[in-house]
VOBA-1610 file (N, C-alpha, C; in pm, whole numbers, padded with zeros to 5 digits, always signed):
BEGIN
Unk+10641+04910+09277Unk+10664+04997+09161Unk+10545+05087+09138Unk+10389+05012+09149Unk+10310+05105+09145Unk+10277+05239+09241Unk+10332+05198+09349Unk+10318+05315+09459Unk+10439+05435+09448Unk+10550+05359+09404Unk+10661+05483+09331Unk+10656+05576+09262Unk+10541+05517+09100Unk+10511+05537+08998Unk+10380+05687+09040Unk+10290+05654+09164Unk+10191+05731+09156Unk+10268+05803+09297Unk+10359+05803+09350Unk+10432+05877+09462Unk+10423+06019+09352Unk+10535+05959+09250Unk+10595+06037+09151Unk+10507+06141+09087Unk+10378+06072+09033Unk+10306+06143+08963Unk+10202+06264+09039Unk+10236+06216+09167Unk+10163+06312+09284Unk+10287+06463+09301Unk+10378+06414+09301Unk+10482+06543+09335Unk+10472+06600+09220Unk+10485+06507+09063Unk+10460+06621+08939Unk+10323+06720+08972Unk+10206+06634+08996Unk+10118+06756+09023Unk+10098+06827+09079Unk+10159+06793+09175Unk+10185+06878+09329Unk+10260+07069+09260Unk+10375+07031+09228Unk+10445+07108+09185Unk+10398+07185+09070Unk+10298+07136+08986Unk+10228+07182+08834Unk+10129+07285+08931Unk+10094+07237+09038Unk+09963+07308+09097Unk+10017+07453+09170Unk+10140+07396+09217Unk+10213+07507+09262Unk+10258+07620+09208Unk+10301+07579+09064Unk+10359+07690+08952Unk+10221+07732+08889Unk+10140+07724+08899Unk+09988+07759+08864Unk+09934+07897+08964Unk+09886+08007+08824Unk+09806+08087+08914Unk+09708+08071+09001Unk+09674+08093+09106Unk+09592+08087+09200Unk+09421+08144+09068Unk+09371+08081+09113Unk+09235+08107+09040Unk+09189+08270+09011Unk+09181+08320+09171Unk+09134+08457+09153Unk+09251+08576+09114Unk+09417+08496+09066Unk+09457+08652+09027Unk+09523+08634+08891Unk+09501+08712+08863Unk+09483+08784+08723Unk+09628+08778+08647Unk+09611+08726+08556Unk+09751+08729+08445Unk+09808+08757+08333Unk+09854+08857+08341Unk+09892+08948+08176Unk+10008+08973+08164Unk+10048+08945+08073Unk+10240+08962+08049Unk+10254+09009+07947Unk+10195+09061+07839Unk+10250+09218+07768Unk+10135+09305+07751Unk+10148+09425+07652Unk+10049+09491+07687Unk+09910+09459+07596Unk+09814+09486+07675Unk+09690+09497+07649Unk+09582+09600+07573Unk+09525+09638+07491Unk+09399+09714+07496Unk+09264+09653+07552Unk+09245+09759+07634Unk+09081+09750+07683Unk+09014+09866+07688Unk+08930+09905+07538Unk+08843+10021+07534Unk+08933+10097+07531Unk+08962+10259+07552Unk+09031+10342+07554Unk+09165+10363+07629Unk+09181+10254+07696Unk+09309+10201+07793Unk+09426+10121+07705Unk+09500+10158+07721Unk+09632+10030+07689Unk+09729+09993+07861Unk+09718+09849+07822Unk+09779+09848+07987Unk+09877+09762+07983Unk+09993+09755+08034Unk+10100+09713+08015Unk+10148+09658+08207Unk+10221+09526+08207Unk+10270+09487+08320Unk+10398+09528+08354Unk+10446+09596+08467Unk+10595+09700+08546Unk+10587+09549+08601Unk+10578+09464+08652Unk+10628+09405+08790Unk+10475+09300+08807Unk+10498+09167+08884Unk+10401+09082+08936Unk+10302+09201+08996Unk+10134+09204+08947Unk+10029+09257+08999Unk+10089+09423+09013Unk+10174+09469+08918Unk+10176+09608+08914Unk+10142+09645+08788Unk+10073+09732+08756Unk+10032+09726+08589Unk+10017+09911+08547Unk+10072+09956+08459Unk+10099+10053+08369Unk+09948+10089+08279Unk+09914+10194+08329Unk+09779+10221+08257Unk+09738+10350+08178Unk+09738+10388+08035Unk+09776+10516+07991Unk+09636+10478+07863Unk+09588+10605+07871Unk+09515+10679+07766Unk+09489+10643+07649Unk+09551+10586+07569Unk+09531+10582+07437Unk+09491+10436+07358Unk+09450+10401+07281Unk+09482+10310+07171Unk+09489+10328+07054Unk+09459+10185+07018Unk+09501+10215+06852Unk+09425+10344+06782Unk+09249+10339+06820Unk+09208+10390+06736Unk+09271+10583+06757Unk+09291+10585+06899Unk+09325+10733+06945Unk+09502+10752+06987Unk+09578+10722+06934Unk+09737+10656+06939Unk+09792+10789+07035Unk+09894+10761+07059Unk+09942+10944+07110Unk+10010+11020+06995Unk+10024+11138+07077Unk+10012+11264+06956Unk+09904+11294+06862Unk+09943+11405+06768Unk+09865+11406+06705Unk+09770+11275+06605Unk+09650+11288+06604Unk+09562+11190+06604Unk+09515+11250+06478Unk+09483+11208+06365Unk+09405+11258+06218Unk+09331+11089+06144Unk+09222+11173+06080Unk+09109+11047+06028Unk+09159+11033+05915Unk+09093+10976+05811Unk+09144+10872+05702Unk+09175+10979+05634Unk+09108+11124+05619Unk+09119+11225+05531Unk+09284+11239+05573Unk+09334+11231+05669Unk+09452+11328+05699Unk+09438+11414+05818Unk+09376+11437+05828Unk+09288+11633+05881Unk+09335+11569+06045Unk+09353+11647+06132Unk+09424+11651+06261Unk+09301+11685+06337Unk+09261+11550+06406Unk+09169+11546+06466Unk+09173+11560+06655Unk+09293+11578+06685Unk+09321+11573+06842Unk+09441+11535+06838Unk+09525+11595+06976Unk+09662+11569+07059Unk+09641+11535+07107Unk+09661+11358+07138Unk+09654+11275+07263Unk+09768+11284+07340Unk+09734+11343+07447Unk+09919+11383+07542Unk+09851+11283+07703Unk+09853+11140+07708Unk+09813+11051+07748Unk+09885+11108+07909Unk+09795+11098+08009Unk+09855+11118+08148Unk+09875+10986+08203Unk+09909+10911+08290Unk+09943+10769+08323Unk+09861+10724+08463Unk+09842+10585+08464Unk+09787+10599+08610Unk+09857+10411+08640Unk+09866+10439+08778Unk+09965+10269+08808Unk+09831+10193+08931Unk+09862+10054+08902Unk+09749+09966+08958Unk+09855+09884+09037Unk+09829+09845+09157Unk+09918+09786+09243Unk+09830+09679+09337Unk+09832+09570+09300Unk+09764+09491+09309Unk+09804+09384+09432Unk+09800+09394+09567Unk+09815+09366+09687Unk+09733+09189+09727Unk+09768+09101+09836Unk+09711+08984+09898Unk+09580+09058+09930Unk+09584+09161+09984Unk+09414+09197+10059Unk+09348+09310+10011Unk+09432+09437+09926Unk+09382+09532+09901Unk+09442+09560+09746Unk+09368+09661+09672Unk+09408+09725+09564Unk+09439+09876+09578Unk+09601+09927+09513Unk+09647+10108+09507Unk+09597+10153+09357Unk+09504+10237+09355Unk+09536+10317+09202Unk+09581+10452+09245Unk+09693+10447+09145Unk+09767+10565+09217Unk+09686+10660+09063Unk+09647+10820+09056Unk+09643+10857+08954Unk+09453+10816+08853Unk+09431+10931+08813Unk+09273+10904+08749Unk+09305+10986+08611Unk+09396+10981+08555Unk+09435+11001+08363Unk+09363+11178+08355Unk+09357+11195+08197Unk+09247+11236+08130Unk+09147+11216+08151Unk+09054+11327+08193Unk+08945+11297+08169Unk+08891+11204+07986Unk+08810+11114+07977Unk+08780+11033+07800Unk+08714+11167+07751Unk+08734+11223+07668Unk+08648+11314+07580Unk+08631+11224+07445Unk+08718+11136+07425Unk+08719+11127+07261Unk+08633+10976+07219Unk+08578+10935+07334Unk+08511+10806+07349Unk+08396+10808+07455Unk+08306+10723+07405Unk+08183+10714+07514Unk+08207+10637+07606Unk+08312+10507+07607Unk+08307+10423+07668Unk+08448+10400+07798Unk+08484+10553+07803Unk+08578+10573+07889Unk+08601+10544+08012Unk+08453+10570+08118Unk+08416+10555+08235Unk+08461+10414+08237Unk+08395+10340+08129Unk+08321+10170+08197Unk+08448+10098+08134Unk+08523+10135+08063Unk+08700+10096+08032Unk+08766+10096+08108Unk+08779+10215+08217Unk+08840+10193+08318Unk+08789+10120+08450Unk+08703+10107+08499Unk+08604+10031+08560Unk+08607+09863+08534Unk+08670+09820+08423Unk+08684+09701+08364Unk+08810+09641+08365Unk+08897+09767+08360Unk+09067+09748+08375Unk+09064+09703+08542Unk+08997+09807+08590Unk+09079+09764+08721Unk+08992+09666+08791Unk+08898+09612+08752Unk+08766+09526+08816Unk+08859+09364+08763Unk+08911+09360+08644Unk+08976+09236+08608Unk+09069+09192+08690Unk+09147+09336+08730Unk+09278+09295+08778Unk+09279+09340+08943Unk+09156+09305+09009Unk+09173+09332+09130Unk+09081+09217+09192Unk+08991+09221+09126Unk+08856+09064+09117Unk+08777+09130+09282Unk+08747+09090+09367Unk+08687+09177+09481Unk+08793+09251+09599Unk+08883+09241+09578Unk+08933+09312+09639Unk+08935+09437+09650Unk+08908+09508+09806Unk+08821+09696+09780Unk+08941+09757+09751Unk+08894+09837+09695Unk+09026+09945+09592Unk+09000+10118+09662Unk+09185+10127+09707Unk+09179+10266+09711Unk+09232+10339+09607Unk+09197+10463+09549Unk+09239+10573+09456Unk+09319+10701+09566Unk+09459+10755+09482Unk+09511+10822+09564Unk+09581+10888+09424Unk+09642+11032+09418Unk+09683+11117+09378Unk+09856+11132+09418Unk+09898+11159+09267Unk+10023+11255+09260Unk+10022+11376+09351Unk+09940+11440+09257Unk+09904+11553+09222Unk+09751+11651+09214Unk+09714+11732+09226Unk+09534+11787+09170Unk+09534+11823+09073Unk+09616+11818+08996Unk+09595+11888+08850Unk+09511+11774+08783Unk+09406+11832+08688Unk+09322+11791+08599Unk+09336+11672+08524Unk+09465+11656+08468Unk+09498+11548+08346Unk+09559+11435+08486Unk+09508+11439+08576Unk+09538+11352+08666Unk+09434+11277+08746Unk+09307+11368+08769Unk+09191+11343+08818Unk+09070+11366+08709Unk+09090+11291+08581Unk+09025+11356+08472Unk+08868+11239+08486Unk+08918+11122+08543Unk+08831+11002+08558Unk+08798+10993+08661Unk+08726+11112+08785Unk+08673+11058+08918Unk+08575+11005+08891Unk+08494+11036+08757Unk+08320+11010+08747Unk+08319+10841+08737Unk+08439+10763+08701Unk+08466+10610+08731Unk+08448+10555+08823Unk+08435+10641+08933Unk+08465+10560+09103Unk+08382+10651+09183Unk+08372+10734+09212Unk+08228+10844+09257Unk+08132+10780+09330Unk+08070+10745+09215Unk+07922+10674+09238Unk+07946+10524+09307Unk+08093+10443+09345Unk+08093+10377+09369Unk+08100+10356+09535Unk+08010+10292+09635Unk+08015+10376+09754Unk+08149+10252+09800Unk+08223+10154+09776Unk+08303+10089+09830Unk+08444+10150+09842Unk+08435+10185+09745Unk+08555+10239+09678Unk+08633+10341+09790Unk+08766+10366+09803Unk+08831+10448+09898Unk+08943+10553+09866Unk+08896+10703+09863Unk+08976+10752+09832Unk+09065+10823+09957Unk+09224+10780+09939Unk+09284+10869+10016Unk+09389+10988+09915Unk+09386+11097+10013Unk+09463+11204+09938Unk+09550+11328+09991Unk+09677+11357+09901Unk+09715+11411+09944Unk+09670+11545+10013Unk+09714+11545+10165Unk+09622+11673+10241Unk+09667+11801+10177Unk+09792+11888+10139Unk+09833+11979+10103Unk+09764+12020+09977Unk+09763+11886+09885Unk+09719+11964+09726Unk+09561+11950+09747Unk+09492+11849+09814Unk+09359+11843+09812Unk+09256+11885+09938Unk+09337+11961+10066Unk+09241+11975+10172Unk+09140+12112+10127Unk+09113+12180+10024Unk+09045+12266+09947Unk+08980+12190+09858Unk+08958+12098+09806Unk+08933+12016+09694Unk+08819+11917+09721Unk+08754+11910+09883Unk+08696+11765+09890Unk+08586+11776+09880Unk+08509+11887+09791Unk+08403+11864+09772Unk+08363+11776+09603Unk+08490+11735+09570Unk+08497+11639+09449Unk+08466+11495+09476Unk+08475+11525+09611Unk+08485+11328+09665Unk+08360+11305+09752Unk+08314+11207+09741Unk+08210+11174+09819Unk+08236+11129+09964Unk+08114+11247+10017Unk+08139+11233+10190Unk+08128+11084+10226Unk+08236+11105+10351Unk+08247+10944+10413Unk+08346+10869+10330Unk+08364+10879+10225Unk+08477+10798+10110Unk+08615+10858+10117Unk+08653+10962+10150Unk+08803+11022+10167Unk+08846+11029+10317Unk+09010+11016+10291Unk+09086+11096+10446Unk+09194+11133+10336Unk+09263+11238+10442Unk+09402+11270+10411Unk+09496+11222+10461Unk+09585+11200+10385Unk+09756+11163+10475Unk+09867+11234+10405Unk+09963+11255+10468Unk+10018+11349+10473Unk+10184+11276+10486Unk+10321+11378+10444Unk+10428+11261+10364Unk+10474+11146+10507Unk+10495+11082+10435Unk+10549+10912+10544Unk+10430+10833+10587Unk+10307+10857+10495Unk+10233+10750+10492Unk+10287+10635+10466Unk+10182+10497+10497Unk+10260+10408+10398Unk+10096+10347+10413Unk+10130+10316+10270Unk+09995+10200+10252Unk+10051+10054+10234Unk+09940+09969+10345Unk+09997+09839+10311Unk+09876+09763+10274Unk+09921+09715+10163Unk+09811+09638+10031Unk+09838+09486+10063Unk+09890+09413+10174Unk+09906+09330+10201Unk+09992+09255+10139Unk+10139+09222+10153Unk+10221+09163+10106Unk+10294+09249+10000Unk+10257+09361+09994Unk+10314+09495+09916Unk+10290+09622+09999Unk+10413+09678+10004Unk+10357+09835+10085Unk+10432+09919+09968Unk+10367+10052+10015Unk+10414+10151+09949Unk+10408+10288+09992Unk+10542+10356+09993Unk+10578+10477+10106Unk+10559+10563+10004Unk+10530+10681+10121Unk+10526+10848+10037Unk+10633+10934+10062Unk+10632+11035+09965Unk+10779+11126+10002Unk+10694+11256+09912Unk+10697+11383+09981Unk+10691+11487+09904Unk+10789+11560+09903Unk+10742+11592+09757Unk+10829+11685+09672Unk+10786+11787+09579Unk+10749+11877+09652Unk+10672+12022+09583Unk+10777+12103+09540Unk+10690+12185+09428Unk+10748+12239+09326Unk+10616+12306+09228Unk+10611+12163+09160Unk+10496+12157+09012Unk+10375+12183+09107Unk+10357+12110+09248Unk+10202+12158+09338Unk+10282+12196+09464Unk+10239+12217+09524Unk+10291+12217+09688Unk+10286+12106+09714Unk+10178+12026+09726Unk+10163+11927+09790Unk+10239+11766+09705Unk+10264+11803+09587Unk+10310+11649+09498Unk+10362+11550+09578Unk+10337+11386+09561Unk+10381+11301+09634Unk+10426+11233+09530Unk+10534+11150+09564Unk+10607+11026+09484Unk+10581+10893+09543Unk+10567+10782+09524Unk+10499+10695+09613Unk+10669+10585+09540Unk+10688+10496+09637Unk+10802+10398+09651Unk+10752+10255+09685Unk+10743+10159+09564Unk+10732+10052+09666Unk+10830+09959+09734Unk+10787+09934+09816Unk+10904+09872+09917Unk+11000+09778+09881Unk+11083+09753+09850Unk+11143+09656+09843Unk+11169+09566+09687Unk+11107+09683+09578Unk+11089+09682+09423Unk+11184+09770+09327Unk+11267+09890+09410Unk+11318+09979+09374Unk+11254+10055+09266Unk+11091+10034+09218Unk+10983+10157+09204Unk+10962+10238+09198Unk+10937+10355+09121Unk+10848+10505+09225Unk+10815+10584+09112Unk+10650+10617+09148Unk+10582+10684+09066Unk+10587+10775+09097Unk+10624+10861+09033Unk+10683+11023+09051Unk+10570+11079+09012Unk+10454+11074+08955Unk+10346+11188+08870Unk+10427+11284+08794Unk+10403+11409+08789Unk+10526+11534+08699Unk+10628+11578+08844Unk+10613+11502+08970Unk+10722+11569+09048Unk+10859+11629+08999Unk+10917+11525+08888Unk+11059+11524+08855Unk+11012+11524+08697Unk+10948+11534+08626Unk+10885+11533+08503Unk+10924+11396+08429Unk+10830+11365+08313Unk+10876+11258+08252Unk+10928+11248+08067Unk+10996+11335+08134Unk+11063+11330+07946Unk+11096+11504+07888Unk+10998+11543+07919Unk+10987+11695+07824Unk+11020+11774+07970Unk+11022+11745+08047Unk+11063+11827+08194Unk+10978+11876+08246Unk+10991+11909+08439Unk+10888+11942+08533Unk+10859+12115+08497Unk+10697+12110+08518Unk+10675+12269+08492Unk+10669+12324+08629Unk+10718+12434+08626Unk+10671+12535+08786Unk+10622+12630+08737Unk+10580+12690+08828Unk+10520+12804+08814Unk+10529+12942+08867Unk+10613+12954+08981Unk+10612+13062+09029Unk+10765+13042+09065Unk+10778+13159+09144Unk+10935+13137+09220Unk+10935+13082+09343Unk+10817+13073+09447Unk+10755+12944+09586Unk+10822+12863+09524Unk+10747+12808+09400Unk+10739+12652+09363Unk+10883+12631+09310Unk+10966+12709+09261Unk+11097+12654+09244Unk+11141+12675+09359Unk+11149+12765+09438Unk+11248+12735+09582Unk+11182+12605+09654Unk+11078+12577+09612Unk+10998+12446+09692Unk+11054+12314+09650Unk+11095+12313+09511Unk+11118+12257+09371Unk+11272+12201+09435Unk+11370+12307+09438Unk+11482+12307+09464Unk+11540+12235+09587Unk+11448+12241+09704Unk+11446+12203+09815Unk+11404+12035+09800Unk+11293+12052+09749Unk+11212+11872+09780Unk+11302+11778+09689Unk+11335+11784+09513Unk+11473+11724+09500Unk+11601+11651+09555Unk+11680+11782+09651Unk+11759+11747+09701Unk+11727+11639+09850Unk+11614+11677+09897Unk+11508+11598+09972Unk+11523+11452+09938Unk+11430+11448+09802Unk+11412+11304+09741Unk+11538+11227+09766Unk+11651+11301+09672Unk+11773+11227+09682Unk+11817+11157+09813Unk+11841+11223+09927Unk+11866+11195+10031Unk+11767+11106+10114Unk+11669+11098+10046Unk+11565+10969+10085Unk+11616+10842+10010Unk+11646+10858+09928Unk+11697+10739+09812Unk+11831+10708+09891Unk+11916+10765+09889Unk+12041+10772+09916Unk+12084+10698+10093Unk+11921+10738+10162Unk+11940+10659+10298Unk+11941+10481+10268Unk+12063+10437+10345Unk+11987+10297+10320Unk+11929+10240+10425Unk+11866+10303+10502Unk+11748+10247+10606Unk+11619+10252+10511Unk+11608+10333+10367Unk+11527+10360+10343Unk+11502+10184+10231Unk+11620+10105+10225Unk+11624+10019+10156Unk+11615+10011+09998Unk+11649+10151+09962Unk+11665+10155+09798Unk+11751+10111+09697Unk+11748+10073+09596Unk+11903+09998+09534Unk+11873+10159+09421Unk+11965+10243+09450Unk+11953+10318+09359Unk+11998+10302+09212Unk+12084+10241+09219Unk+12129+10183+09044Unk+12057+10086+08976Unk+11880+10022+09068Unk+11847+09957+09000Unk+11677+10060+09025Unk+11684+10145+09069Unk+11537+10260+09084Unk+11482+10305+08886Unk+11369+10272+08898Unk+11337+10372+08786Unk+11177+10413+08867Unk+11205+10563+08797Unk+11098+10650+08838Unk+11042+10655+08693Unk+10858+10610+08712Unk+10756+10603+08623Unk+10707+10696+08669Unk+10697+10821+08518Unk+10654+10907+08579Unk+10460+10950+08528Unk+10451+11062+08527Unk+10285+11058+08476Unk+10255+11089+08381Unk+10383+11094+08234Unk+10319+11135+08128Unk+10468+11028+08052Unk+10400+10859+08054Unk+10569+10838+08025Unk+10616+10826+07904Unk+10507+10830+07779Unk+10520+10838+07660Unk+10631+10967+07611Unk+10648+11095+07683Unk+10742+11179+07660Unk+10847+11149+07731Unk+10918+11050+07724Unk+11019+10959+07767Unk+11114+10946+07620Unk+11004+10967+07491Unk+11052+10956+07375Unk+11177+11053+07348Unk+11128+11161+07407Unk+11207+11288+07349Unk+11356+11271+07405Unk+11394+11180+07534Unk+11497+11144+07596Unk+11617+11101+07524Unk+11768+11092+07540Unk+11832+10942+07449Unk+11835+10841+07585Unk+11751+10767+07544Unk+11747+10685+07626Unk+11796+10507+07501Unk+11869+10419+07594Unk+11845+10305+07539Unk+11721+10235+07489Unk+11722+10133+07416Unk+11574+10047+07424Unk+11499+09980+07531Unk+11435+10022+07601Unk+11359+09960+07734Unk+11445+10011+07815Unk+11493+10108+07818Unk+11549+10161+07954Unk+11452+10305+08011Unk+11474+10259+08135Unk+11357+10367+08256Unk+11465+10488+08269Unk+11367+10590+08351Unk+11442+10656+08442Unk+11504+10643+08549Unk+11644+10643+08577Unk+11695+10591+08735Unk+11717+10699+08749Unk+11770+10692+08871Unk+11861+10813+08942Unk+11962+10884+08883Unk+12015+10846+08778Unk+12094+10961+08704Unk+12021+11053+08691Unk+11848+11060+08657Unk+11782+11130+08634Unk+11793+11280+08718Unk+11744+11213+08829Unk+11796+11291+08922Unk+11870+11413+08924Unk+11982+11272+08959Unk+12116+11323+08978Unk+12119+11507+08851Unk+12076+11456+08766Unk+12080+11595+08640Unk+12003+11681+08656Unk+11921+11645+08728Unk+11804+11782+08781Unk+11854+11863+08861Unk+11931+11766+08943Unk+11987+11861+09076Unk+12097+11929+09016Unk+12154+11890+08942Unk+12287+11960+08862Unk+12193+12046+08782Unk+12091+12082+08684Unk+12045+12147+08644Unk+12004+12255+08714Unk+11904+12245+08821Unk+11864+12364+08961Unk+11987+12447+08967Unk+12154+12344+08987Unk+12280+12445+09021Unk+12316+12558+08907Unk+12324+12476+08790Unk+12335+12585+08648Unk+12253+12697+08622Unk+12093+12667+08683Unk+12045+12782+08671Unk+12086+12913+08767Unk+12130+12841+08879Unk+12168+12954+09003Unk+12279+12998+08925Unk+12379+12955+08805Unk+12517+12982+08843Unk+12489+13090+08716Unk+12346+13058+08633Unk+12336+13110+08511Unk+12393+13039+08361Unk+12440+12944+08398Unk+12532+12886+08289Unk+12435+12780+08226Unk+12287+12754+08246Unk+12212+12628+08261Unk+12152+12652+08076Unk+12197+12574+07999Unk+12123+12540+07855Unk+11952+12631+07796Unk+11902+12712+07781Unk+11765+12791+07752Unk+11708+12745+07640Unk+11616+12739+07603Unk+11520+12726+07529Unk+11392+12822+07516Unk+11385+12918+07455Unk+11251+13012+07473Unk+11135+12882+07424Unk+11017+12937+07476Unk+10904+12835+07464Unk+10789+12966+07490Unk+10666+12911+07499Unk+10521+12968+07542Unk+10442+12898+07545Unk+10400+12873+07703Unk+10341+12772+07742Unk+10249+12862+07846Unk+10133+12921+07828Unk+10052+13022+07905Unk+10102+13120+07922Unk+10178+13146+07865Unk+10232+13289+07901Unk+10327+13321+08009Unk+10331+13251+08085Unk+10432+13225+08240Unk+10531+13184+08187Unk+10512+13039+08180Unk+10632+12930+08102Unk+10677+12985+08004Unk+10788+13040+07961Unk+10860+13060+07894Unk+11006+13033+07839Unk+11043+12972+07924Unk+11189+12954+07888Unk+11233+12772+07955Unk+11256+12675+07859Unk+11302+12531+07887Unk+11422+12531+07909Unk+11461+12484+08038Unk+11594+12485+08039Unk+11626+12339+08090Unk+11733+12307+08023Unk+11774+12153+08005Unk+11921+12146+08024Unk+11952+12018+08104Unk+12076+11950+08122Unk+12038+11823+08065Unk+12133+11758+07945Unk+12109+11645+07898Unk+11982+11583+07892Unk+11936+11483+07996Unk+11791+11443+07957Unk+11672+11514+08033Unk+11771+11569+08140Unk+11686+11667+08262Unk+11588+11772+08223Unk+11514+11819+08275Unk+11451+11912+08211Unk+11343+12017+08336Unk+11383+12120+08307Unk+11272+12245+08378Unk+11205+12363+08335Unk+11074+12336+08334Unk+11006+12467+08218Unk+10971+12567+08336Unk+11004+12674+08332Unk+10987+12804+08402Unk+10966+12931+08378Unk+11038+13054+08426Unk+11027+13182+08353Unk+11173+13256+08323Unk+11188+13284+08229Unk+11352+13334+08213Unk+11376+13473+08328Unk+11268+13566+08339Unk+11294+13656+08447Unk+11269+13623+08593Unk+11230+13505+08639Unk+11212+13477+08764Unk+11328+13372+08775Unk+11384+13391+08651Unk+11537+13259+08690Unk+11633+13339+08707Unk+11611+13499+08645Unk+11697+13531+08642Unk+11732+13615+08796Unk+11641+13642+08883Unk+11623+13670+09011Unk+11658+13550+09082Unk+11636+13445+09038Unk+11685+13356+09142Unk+11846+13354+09130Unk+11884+13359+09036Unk+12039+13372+08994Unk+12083+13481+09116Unk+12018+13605+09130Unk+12065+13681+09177Unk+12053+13712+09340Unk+11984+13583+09396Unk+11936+13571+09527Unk+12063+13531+09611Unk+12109+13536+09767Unk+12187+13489+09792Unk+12176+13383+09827
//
């Protein structure tokens, strides 16, 4: 009986030890503040990392007086936390509104990676995306890879010996997690969407926009725009590519304007999303596509929207495209 008794009590611990985190990884199950970060868990060792807290919330931001002290329009950045390696996809806002911005983020991802060497990699080059290189810079371990199209002009931001480029159908493997690239220019030439394997995932940056709709800029970037879309889809749509499209949500890089959407409670972007962009691109060709005047630099002028879809552009360069064959 006694050898039954401690058989028994060996498999309970056995099994207690088993359902137990491993020492060195890291465990958070809702969201967090740390310093100027709020960080929230997508998935086991995938973690949601955006701009703001309490004291600096999004949107408009005002002190005890009232008085409107800053627009926090929070850019997003995703942590993908691998057996051998760490992905940060995305470097936010630059912190203006805090001293302790650098060493906040430096702390986020140092918790949740423990020594494992960390690469940094890009959507996009736009600013509210690479606002935090001065975090990782000075760090000589650290590894940046990047997109070649938006950044082979750009590398004098990165420290020699610390960068390469890759270019679309990379795949990074973080060991026991990979994650593929797909471009889709438009908003840059070069924009990448990254997929992880086998999660139905994908961080879009503003490729496909996240809520308030993708900006372009010229008429390149919408015929580029128009093209990489229908692209994406047909990447999704392969199933060699292994996607469950009815269970895909695309996190994109600004996801707090997700608000402006009708979206359910806790519901993402899937592929309907999509699906309405590409139907949107057609309305504008046909002319029939929903307008909105706006002024957004002087270019951007005119929002044009299908249901939750959305594309900020120019009303006279839409209206040439209308008229293209």
């Amino acid at each position: 009986m006694k050898k039954l008794l401690f058989f028994a009590a060996f498999l309970g611990l056995t099994f207690s030890c088993q359902n137990q985190p491993k020492q060195d990884e890291f465990v958070q199950t809702g969201p967090e503040e740390v310093g100027t970060y709020t960080v929230s868990v997508i998935d086991k060792n995938i973690y949601h990392l955006q701009d703001y807290n309490a004291a600096y919330p999004v949107g408009l931001v005002k002190n005890d007086s009232g008085q409107v002290i800053g627009n926090n329009n929070p850019s997003d950045m995703y942590l993908l936390v691998g057996e051998e390696r760490a992905l940060l996809i995305d470097l936010s806002n630059e912190i203006k509104w805090a001293d302790n911005g650098i060493e906040s983020l430096q702390k986020v991802v140092a918790d949740r990676i423990g020594n494992k060497p960390l690469t940094v990699t890009f959507t996009h080059n736009h600013g509210d995306h690479t606002g935090m290189l001065a975090a990782f810079t000075s760090n000589p371990e650290v590894k940046f890879l990047l997109p070649k199209i938006d950044f082979e002009k750009l590398t004098d931001k990165f420290p020699s010996g610390q960068y390469e480029m890759f270019e679309e159908g990379y795949q990074f493997d973080l060991g026991g997690m990979k994650v593929n690239t797909v471009m889709v220019p438009g908003h840059t030439p070069g924009s990448i969407v990254f997929f992880v394997e086998g999660k139905d995932i994908c961080f879009s940056g503003d490729a496909i926009g996240s809520g308030t709709g993708v900006w372009i800029f010229s008429m390149d970037g919408f015929l580029q725009y128009k093209d990489g879309v229908a692209k994406l889809a047909a990447y999704i749509n392969d199933p060699s590519n292994g996607i469950n499209k009815d269970n895909l949500v695309f996190w994109g890089g600004h996801y707090h304007q997700r608000e402006g959407m009708e979206l359910a409670e806790g519901e993402g972007m899937g592929f309907w999303y999509l699906e309405q962009t590409l139907e949107l691109i057609q309305q504008i060709k046909d002319g029939t596509a929903e307008c909105t005047p706006v002024n957004y630099f002087g270019l951007l002028n005119a929002s044009f929207k299908n249901k939750n879809a959305g594309i900020v552009w120019n009303d006279s360069l839409a209206n040439v495209f209308c008229s293209m064959e």
